[in-house]
N, C-alpha and C positions, 0 to 999 in steps of 0.2 A: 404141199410146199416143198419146193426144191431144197435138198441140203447142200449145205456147203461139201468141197470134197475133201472132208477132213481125214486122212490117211494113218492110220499107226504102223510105225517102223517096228521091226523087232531087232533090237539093239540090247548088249549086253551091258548089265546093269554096271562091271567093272570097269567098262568103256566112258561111262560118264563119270565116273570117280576120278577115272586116269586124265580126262580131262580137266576134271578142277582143282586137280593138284599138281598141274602141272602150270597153272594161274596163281600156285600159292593161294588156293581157295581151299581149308582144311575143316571148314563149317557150313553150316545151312540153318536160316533164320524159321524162327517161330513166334510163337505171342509172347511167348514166356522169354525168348533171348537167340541164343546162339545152340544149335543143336552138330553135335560132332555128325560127319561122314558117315561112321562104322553105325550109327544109332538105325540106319534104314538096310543092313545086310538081313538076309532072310526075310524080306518081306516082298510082296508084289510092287516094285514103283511105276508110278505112271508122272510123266512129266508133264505140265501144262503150261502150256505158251497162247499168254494172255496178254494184254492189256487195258488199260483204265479207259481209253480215248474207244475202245471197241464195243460198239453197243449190242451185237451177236455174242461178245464174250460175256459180259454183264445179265445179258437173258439167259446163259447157259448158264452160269454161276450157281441159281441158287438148286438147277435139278444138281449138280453134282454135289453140295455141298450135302444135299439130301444123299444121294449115295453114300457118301463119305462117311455119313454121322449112321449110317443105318447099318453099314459093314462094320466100321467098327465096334457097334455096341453088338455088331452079331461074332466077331473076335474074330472078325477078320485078318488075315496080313496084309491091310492096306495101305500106300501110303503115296501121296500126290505130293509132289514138288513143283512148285509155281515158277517159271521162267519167264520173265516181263519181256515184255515187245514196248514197254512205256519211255514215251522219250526223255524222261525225267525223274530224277529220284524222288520227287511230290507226287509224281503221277504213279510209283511205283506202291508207294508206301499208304497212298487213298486206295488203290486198289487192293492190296495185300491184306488191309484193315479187315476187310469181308470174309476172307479165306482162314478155314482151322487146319487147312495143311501147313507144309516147309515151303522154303523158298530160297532159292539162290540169291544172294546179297546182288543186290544189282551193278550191274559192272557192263556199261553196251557193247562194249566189243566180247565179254564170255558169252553175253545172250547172243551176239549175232554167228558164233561160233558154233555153239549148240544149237542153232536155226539151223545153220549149216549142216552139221553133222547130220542130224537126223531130219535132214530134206525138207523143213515147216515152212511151205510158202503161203501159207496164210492162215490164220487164227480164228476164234481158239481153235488149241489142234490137242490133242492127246498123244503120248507118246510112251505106249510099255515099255519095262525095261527086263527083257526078259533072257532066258537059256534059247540057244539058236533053233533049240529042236523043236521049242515051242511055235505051233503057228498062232500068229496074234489075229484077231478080227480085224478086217482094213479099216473102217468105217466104225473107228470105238466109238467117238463122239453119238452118230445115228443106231449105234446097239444102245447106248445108255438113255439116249431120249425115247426109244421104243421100250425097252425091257426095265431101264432103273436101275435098283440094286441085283437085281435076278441077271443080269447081263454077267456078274463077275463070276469065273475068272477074267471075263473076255476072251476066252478064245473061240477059235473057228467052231472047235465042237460045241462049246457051250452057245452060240447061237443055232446051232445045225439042231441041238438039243430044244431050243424056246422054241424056234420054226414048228416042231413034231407037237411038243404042249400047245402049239396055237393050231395045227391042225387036227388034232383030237378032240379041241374045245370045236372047233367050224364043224367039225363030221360026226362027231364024237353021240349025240344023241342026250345031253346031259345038260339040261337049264342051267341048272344050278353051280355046276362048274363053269359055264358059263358067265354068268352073272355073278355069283356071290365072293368074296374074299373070306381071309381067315378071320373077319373080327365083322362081318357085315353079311348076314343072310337075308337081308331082306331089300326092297326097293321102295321110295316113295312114291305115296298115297296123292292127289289135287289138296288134301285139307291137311296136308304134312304129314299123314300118320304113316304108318311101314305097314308094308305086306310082303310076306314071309313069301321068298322066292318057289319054295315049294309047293307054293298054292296055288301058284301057275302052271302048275304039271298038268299036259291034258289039252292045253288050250292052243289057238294059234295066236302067237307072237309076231308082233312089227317091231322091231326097235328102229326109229327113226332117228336120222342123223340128224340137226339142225341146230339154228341158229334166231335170234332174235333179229340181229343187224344184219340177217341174208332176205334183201326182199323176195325172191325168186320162195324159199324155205315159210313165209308169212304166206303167199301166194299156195304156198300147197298145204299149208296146214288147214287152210280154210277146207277144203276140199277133202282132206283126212278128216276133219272135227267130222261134217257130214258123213263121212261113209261110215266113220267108227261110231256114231249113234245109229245109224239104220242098221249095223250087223251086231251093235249091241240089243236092239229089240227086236232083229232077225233070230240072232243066236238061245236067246230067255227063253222064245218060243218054240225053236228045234231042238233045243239041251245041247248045242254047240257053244262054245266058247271061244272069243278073239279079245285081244288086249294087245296094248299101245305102250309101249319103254321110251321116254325121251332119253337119248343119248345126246345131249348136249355138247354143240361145240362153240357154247358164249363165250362172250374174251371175258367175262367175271362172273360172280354170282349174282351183283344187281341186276344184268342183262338175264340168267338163267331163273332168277323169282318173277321176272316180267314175262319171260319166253311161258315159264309153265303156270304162267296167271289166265291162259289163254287155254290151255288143256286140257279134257277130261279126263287124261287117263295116267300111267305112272311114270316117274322117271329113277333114273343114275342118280344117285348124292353128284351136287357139283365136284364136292370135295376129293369125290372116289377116282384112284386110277383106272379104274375097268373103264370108263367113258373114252381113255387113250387108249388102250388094250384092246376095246370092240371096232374103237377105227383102224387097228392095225392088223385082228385078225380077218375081218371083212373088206382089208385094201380100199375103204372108205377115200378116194380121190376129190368128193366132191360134193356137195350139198346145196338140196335137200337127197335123202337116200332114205330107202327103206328095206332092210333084210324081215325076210320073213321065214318065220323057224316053226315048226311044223308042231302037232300036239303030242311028235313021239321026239320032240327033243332035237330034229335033224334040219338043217336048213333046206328047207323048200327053194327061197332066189333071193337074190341080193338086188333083185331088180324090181322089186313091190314098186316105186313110186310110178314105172310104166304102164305096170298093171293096173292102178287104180286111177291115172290120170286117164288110161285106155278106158276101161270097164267099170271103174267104181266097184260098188258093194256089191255088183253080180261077180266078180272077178273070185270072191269067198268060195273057198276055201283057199286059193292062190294056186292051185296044183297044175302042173302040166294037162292032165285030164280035164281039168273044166275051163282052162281058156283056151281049148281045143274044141270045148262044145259050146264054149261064146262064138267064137270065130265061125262055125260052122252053119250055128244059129245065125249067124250077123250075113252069113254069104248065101245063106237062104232066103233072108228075109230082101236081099238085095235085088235076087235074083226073080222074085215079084214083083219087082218095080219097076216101070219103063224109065229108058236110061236118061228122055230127056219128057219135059213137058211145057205147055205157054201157058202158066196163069192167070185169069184175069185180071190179078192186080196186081201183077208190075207188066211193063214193056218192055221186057226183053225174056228169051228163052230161058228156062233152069234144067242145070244139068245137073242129073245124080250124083252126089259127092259123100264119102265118108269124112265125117268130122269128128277130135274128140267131144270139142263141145261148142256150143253153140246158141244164138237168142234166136229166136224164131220171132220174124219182122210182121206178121201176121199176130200171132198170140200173144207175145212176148215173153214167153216161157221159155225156158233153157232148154236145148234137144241133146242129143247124143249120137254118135253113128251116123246113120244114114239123112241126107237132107238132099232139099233141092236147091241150088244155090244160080247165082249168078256170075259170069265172067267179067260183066262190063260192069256192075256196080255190086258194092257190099248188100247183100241179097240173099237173106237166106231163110227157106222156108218147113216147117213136119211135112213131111210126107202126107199126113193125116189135114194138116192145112191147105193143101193143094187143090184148087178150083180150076180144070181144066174147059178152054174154052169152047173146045168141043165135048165137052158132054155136059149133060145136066145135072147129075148128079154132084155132088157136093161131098169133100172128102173128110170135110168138118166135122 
């Protein structure tokens, strides 16, 4: 999803002071009442230019108020000043209600001033108030919906710094840094119970992206359920190991108890932020997806759902080396086959076609790969179904 182009100025905190006191503005409102100017010196401020009628500001409300409450109880210097875009001092005071920051007493012509100064042409916007030497992140708004509290200070190194933690989780070789937080080692079980992230050490990993209300994501789990049972009694019997992570991306939990009512294998707590953390260290653009992480901890491809919409359970182990010897296999097998043939039951010629998949109009059994199909009508037949009408033999 596209963000908005929410921009942070870096503007000197004594510059906003100078301007509200130059309005005869010598306070700033709270829950509690009236809070003097000098009460926000030596702290980090960020200005927030919001309103009530704005339903992008209202959706971002509550990740920052979650920043807000989580810096501060970590003793933080933090402090967010609420600047209304609302056209009315009702619409000011129903939005303010929600927020445990300050606020500028409303006054439209000071908010359209301070729009002005610090160049806000559209909301919400974030607006640090920093020392000139500091570079601020452009894009505060998109570091704080990607990172959270870990975003602050906000600035450029401190994102340049997350980037390197998300590339040492991607390359890094480590499940469990991976997956796990400081207060959650483990992941859900289909029958709710936890299994201990470490106990997956060893194995190959899919985390799949998906959804319940994505039909395309319905469509290919069907097709994941099947491969992940044949390489779960593939694997029992070669002493390999493959497992399945739903990384859910339902719009709630009702939708994510119905998505993994359908699953045999484990997921993310809805609850947990790693489910946003995993789509942003694997640039997750779109679903359904499947990264596949290797049994020594390192990502193999972020491209699994090709490989198994291509190959299915032969695609196992996922490595470059064995869909190097599918393909090879598949161009030899091709390369057996006359490229066109007339069978006796249909009327018209079939020409050798690669498919991923396919009903065979003969059997009616699902095919894969190689077929013989038709141009002029939906027609398509195994190789091994093939009755050529010049020969007698039978390919049945």
């Amino acid at each position: 999803m596209e963000r908005p182009n929410n921009q942070a100025k870096c503007i000197d905190s004594s510059d906003f002071v100078t301007i509200l006191s130059s309005q005869g503005v010598g306070f700033l409102l709270s829950s509690k009442g009236k809070v003097p100017l000098s009460s926000c010196v030596g702290q980090t401020i960020c200005l927030f230019f919001s309103a009530n009628w704005c339903r992008p500001c209202k959706k971002f409300i509550p990740t920052l108020v979650q920043l807000y409450d989580t810096l501060r109880t970590r003793g933080k210097d933090l402090e967010i000043i609420f600047v209304s875009f609302d056209h009315d001092e009702n619409g000011f005071n129903e939005h303010f209600k929600c927020m445990p920051w300050l606020a500028v007493p409303f006054d439209a012509a000071l908010h359209k001033q301070l729009s002005n100064r610090y160049q806000v042409d559209r909301i919400p916007s974030l607006s640090p108030l920093a020392s000139n030497e500091i570079l601020i992140e452009d894009d505060l708004i998109g570091l704080i919906e990607d990172y959270g509290p870990e975003a602050f200070p906000f600035t450029m190194k401190r994102r340049e710094e997350l980037k390197a933690i998300d590339d040492s989780k991607r390359q890094g070789g480590k499940l469990e840094q991976l997956l796990t937080l400081e207060d959650r080692n483990y992941v859900l079980s289909r029958d709710h119970g936890k299994i201990i992230v470490s106990e997956l050490a060893g194995k190959t990993v899919g985390l799949y992206f998906g959804a319940h209300w994505c039909p395309p994501c319905r469509s290919f789990t069907a097709q994941l359920i099947e491969v992940y049972n044949e390489l779960t009694t593939m694997t029992m019997s070669t002493n390999q190991c493959f497992e399945i992570i739903l990384v859910s991306t339902d719009r709630d939990h009702k939708e994510f108890d119905l998505n993994r009512s359908s699953m045999p294998w484990l997921a993310i707590p809805y609850e947990d932020r790693t489910r946003q953390d995993l789509c942003r260290i694997f640039n997750i653009k779109g679903i359904p997806a499947l990264v596949l992480i290797g049994p020594d901890g390192k990502t193999i491809s972020t491209n699994g759902k090709e490989m198994i919409s291509l190959y299915g359970a032969k695609a196992f182990p996922f490595t470059e080396t064995r869909i190097a010897e599918i393909e090879a296999s598949l161009r030899k097998e091709g390369d057996a086959l006359p490229h066109q043939v007339k069978d006796v039951k249909h009327e018209h010629e079939l020409k050798l076609d690669m498919a991923k998949a396919y009903v065979c109009d003969n059997c009616k059994k699902q095919g894969r790969f190689w077929a013989f199909s038709c141009d002029v009508c939906n027609y398509d037949l195994h190789p091994t179904c093939v009755e050529e009408e010049t020969l007698s033999e039978s390919f049945c």
